[in-house]
C-alpha positions in Angstrom: -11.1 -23.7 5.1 -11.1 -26.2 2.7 -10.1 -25.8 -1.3 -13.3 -25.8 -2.8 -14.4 -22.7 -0.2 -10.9 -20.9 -0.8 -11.8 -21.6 -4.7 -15.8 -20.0 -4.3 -14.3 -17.1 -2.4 -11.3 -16.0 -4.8 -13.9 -16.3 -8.0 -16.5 -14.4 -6.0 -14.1 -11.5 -5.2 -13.0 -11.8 -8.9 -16.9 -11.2 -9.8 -16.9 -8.4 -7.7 -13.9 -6.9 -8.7 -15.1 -7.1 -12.8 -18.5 -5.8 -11.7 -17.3 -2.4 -10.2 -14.9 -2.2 -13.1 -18.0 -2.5 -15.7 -19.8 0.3 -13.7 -22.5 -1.6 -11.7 -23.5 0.0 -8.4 -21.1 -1.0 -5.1 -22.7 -2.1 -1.9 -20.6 -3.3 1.2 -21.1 -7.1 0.3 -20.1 -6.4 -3.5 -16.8 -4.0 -2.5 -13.6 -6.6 -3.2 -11.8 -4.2 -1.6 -14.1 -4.4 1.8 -14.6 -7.6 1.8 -11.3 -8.5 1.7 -10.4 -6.2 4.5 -13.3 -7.8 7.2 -11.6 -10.9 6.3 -8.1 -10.3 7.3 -9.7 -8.1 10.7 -11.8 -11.5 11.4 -8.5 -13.5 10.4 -7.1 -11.2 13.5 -10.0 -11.9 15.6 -11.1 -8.7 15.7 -15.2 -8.4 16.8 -17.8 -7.8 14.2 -20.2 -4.9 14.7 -22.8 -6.1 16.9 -25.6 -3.8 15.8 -25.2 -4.1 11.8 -22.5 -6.6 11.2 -21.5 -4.1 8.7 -17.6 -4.0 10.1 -15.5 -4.3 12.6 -12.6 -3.0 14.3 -9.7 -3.6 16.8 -11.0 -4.6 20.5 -10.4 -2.9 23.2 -9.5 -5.1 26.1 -11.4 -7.9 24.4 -14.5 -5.8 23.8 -16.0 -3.8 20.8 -15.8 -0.4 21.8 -18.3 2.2 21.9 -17.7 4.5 19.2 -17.5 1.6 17.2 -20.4 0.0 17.9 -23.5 1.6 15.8 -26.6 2.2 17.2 -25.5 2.7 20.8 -23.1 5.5 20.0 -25.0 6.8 17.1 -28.0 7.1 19.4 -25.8 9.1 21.7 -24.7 11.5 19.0 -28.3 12.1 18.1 -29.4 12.9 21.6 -25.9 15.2 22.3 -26.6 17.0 19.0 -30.7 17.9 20.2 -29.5 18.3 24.5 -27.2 21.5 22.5 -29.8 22.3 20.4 -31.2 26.0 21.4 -34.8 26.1 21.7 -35.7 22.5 21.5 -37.4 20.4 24.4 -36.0 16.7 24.7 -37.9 14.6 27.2 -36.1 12.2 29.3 -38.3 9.1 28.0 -36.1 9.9 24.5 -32.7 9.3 26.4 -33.3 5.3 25.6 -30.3 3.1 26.7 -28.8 6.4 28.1 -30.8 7.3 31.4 -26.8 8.2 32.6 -27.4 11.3 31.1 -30.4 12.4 33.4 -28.5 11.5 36.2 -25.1 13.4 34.6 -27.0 16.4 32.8 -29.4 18.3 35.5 -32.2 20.0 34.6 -31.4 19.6 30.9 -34.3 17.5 30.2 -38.0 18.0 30.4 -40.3 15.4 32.5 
């Protein structure tokens, strides 16, 4: 990085940091604290989130895992939490990325 960049990013963090102490509303790209923590984990080479690029987190043999990884494991939260669910009918065309489960899960979902 050169000065001038080092410079930009110290007074924008600085910006930040006076704007959460006057009150104004926090959002991920406005939290000093946040910010300066995905730059030490990318500093460390650790993988962004692929499906928001709102964090990231220590690989796993190289790769981003799972539970880390947003929409994929969120998605599979959301379809364990209605497969448990008394009483309610979940179609296999709502399984998505996660036609394993049909396979794993017998006669648990509706055609």
């Amino acid at each position: 990085m050169t000065h001038d960049a080092i410079h930009n990013t110290l007074t924008y963090l600085r910006q930040c940091r006076a704007a959460r102490g006057a009150g104004y509303p926090v959002a991920y790209t406005t939290d000093p604290a946040w910010l300066v923590q995905m730059a030490i984990n990318r500093r460390a080479g650790w993988p962004d989130d692929p499906s928001h690029q709102r964090g990231s987190c220590m690989p796993v043999q190289g790769r981003y895992p799972h539970k880390g990884g947003g929409d994929w494991y969120q998605h599979l939260a959301l379809i364990s939490r209605e497969v448990n669910t008394s009483r309610l009918v979940v179609r296999k065309a709502r399984l998505g990325e996660h036609q394993w489960l049909a396979k794993r899960l017998l006669q648990r979902f509706d055609q």
